[in-house]
C-alpha positions as CSV (number, residue, x, y, z in Angstrom):
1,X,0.0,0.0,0.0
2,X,1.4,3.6,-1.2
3,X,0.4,6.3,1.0
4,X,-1.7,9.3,-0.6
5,X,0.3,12.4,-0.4
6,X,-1.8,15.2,1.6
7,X,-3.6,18.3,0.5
8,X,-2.3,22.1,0.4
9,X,-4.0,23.3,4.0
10,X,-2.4,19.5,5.8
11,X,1.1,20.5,4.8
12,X,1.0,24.2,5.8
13,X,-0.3,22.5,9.2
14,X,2.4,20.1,9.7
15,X,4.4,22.4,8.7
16,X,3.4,25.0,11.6
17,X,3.8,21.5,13.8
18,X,7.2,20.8,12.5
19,X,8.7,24.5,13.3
20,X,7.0,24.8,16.8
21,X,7.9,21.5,17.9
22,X,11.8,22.7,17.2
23,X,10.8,25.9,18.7
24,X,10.8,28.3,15.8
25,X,8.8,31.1,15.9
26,X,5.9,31.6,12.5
27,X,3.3,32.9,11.4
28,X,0.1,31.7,9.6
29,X,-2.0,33.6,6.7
30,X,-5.0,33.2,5.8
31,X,-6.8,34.8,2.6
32,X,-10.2,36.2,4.4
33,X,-11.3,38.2,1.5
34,X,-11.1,38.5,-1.9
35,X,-12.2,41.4,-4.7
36,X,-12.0,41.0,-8.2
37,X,-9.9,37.9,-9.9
38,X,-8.1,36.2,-7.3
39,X,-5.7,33.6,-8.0
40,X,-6.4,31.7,-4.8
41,X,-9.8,31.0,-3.1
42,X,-10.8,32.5,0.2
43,X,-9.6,30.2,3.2
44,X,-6.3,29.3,1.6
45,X,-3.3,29.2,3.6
46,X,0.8,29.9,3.9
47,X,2.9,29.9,6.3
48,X,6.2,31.0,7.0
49,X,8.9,31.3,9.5
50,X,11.4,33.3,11.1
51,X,14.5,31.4,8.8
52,X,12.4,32.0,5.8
53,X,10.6,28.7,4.6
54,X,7.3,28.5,3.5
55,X,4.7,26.5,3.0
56,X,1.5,26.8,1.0
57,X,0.1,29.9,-1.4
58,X,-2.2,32.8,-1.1
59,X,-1.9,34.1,-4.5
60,X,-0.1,31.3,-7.0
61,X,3.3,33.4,-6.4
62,X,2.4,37.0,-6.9
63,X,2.3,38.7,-3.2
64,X,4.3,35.5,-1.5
65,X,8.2,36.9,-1.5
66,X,6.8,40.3,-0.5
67,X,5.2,39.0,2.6
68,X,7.7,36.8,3.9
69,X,10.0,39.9,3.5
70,X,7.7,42.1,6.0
71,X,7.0,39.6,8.0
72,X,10.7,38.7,8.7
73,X,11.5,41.9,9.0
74,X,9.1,42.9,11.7
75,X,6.8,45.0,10.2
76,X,3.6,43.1,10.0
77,X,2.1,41.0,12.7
78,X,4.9,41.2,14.9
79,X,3.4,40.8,18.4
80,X,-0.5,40.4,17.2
81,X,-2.6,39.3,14.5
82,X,-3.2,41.5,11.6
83,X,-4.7,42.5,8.8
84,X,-3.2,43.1,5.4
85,X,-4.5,43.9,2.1
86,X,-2.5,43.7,-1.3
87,X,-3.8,45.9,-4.5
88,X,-5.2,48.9,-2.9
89,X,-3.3,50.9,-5.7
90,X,-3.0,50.0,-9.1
91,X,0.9,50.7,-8.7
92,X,0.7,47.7,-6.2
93,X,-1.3,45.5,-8.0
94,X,0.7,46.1,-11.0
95,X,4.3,45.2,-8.7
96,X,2.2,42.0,-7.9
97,X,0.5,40.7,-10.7
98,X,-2.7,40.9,-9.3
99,X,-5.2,39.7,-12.3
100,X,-8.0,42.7,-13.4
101,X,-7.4,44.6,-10.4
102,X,-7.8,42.4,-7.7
103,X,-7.5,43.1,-3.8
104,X,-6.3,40.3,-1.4
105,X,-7.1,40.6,2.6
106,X,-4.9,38.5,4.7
107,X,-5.2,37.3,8.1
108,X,-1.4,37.1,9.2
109,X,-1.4,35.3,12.8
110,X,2.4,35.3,14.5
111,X,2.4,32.1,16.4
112,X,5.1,31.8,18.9
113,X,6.5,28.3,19.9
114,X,4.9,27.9,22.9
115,X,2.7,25.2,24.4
116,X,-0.6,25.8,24.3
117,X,0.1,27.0,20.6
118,X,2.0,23.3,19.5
119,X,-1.1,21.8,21.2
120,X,-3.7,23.7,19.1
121,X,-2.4,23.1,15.5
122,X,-1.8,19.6,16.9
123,X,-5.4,18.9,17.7
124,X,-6.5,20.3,14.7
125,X,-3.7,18.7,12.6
126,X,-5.2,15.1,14.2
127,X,-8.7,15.7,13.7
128,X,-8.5,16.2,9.6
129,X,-6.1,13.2,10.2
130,X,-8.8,11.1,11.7
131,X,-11.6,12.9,8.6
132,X,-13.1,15.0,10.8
133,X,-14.2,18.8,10.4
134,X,-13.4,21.5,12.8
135,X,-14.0,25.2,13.2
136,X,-10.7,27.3,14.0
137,X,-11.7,30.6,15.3
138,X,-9.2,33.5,15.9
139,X,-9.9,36.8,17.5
140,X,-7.7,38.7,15.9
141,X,-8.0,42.1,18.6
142,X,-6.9,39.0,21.5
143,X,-4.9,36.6,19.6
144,X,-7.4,34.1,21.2
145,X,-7.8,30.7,18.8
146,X,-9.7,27.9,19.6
147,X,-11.5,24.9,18.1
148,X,-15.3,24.0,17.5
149,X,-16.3,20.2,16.3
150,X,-18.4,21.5,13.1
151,X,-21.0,19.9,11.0
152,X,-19.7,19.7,7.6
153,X,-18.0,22.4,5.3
154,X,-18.8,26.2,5.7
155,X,-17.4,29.1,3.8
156,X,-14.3,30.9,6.1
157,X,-16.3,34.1,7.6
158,X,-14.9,37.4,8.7
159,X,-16.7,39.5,11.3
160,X,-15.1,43.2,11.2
161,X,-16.9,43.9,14.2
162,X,-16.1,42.2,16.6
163,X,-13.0,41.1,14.1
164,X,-13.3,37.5,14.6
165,X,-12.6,34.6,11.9
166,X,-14.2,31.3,11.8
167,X,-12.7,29.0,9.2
168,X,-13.9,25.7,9.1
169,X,-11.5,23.2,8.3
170,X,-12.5,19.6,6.8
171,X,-10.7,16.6,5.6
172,X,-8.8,16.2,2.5
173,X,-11.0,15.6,-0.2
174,X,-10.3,12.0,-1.3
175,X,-11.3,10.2,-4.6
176,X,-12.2,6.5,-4.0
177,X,-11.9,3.9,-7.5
178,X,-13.2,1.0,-8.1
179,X,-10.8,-0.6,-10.7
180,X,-7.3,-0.1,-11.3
181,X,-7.7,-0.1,-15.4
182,X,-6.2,2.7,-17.8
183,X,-9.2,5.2,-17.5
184,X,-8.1,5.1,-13.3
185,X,-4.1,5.4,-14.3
186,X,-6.0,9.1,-15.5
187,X,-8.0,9.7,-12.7
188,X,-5.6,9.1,-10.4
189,X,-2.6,11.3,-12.0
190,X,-5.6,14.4,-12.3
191,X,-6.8,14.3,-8.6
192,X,-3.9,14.1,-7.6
193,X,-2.9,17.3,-9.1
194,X,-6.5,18.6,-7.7
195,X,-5.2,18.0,-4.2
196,X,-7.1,15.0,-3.9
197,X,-6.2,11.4,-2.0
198,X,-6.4,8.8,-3.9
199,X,-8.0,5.3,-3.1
200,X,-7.6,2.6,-6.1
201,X,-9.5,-0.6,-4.9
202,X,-9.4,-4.1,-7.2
203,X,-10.2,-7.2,-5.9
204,X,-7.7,-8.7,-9.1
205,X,-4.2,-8.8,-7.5
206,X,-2.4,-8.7,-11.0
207,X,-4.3,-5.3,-11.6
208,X,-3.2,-4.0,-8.4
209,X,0.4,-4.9,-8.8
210,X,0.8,-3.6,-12.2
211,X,-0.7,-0.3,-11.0
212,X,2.3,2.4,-11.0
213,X,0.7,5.8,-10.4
214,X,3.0,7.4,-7.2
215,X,1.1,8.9,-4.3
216,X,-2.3,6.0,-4.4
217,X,-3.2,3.9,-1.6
218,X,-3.4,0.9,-3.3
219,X,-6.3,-1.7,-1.8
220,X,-6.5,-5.4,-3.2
221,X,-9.9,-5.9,-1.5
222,X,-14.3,-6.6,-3.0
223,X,-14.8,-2.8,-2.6
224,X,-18.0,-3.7,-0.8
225,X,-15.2,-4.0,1.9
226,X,-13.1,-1.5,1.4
227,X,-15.7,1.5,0.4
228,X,-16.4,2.0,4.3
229,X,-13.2,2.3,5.5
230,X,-11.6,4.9,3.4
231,X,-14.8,6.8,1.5
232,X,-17.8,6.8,4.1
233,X,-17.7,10.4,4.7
234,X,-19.0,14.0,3.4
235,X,-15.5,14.8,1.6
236,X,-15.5,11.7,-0.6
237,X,-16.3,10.5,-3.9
238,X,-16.6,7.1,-5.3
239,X,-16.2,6.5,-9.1
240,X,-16.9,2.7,-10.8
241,X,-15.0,2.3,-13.8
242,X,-14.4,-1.4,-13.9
243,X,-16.8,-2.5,-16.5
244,X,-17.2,-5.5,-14.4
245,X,-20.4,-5.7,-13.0
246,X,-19.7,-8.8,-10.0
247,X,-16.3,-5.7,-8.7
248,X,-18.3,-2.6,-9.7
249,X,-22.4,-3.5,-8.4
250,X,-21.3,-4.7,-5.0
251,X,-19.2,-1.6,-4.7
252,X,-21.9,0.5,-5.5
253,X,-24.4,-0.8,-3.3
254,X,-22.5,0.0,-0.4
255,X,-21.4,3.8,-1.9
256,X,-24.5,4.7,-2.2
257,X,-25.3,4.2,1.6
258,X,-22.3,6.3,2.4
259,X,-22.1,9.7,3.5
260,X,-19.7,10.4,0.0
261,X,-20.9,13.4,-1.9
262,X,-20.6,11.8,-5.4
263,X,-21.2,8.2,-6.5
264,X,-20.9,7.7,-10.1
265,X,-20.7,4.7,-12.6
266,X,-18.8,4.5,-15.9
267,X,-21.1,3.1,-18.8
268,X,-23.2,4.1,-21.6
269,X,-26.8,4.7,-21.3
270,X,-28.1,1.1,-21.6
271,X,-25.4,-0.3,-19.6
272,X,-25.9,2.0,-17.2
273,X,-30.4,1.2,-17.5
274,X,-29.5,-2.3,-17.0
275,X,-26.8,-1.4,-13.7
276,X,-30.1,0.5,-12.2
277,X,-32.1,-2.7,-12.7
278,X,-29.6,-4.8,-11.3
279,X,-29.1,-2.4,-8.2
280,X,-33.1,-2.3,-7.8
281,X,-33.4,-6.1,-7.6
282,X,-30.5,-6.3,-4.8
283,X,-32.9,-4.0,-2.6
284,X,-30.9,-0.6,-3.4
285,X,-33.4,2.1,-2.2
286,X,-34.9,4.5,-4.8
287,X,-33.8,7.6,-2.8
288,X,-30.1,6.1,-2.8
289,X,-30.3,5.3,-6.6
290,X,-31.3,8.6,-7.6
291,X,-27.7,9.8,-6.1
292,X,-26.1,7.3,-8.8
293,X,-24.3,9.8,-11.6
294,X,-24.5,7.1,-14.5
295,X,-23.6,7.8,-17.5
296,X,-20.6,8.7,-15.0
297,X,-18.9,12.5,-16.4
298,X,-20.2,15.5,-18.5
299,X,-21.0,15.2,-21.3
300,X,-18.1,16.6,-23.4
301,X,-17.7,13.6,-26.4
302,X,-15.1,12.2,-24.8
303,X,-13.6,8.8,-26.4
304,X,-10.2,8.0,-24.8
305,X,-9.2,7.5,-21.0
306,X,-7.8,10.6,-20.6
307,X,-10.5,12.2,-21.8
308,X,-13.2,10.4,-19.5
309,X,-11.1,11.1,-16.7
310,X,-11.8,15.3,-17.2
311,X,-15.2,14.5,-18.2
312,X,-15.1,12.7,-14.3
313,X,-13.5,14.9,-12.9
314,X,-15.6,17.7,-14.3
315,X,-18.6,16.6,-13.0
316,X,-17.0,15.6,-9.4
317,X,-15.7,19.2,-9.3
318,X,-19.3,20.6,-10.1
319,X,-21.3,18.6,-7.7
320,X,-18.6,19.5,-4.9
321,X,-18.6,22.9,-5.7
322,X,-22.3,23.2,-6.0
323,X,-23.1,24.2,-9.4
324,X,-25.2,20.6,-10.5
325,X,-27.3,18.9,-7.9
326,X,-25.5,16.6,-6.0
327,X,-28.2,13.8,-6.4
328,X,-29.4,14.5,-9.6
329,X,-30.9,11.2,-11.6
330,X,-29.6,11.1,-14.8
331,X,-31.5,11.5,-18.1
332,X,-31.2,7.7,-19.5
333,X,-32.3,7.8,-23.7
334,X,-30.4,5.4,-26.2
335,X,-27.1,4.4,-26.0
């Protein structure tokens, strides 16, 4: 078994961990608020310390150098937390390449190595270890943090008035695959670059074995087994792409009782009629089939494995982000 590398926010955790625990003194940032084109979403993350690493991104390299420079040099968040905003001019967001005019607010947090400071980015470092989602709030006028268990995720919000932050952190988003065939060799090397961990499960030990994408936790179990232990959970999606219905049926039966936020099933329409029938006659509930994306993908024409995979992928990245129903049925005509 290869072990999944971690997502952008985990390493600028460990990170923090790793400096405190040798008693370096850091800082975190945090992107609070955005205006305009921003290369980075609100809630991503760097940090930096007093030697000069860094870890993480708020703006995909434009602002990053220019930071570390003030903050090593004392002049911003030095004792306390503040706030900083990039592209208030348009001299400065020329200097930075800020796209269209864009304006970047940054939470900048100095965190000294002290106890009860290792302890809280250690609990909250364990608890997206162990998959579960937490609420870090910062009062940035105290320099008071603390953590809430939280339902689920919940965009990062910014009170000015009583200038407190609540950013809910979740678990890395994690792509579970039933099969280990040439259209998951694609899907694996694309999530991964999409920060997600990867989960490639095939009872067939040859396919397993012959499996060479780096960075997969590789499983050589029925994914009827496996799909609880590593995708039962809000942050996960589960993909069938074997084109074997005895590996890819019992895996979806169980998927589709999970908490995952996208279950989908590679076939054409009238493979994909006859996987609903099949599914109905093993006592699959209606409401749990109706969260079954198959045909699995958009609809883009694609033809080749590579091309399925971003047609996956697409459609994984819509329903996650919100912009298609997460359990829509799909429209089933001719093949």
């Amino acid at each position: 078994m290869t072990t999944g590398l971690r997502d952008l926010n985990s390493e600028v955790l460990a990170a923090i961990c790793r400096w405190l625990a040798t008693g370096q003194h850091c800082w975190l940032a945090t992107v609070v608020k955005t205006w305009g084109s921003s290369p980075r979403p609100i809630g991503s993350l760097l940090a930096a310390n007093a030697s000069g690493q860094m870890m993480g991104s708020l703006s995909g390299g434009c602002v990053e150098e220019d930071l570390l420079e003030k903050l090593t040099q004392g002049l911003l968040a030095k004792d306390a937390p503040e706030m900083h905003v990039y592209g208030l001019s348009a001299e400065e967001t020329e200097k930075f390449g800020l796209p269209c005019g864009g304006h970047l607010h940054v939470m900048l947090e100095p965190v000294a190595p002290q106890d009860a400071a290792a302890r809280h980015f250690a609990d909250l470092s364990q608890s997206l270890a162990e998959r579960c989602w937490v609420s870090r709030i910062v009062n940035a006028s105290s320099g008071i943090m603390r953590l809430e268990p939280a339902d689920g995720h919940a965009p990062l919000a910014w009170d000015e008035s009583l200038q407190t932050m609540k950013h809910v952190f979740g678990p890395a988003w994690r792509l579970f695959i039933i099969g280990a065939g040439m259209v998951s060799r694609y899907l694996a090397h694309m999530a991964l670059m999409l920060d997600y961990q990867v989960v490639v499960c095939d009872p067939r030990r040859q396919m397993i074995d012959d499996f060479d994408v780096d960075g997969v936790t590789l499983v050589c179990e029925m994914p009827d087994d496996a799909v609880k232990s590593y995708a039962d959970d809000l942050a996960s999606a589960i993909v069938a792409v074997t084109h074997d219905p005895r590996i890819d049926d019992m895996g979806l039966m169980e998927a589709l009782s999970t908490q995952a936020f996208y279950v989908g099933a590679m076939g054409s329409k009238r493979t994909s009629k006859g996987r609903r029938r099949r599914l109905q006659a093993l006592d699959v509930a209606e409401k749990d089939l109706r969260r079954l994306h198959a045909p699995i993908g958009i609809p883009i024409g694609s033809k080749t494995p590579a091309e399925i995979a971003v047609s996956i992928l697409a459609e994984i990245t819509a329903v996650r982000c919100g912009t298609v129903a997460a359990t829509a049925s799909q429209s089933l005509g001719s093949p």
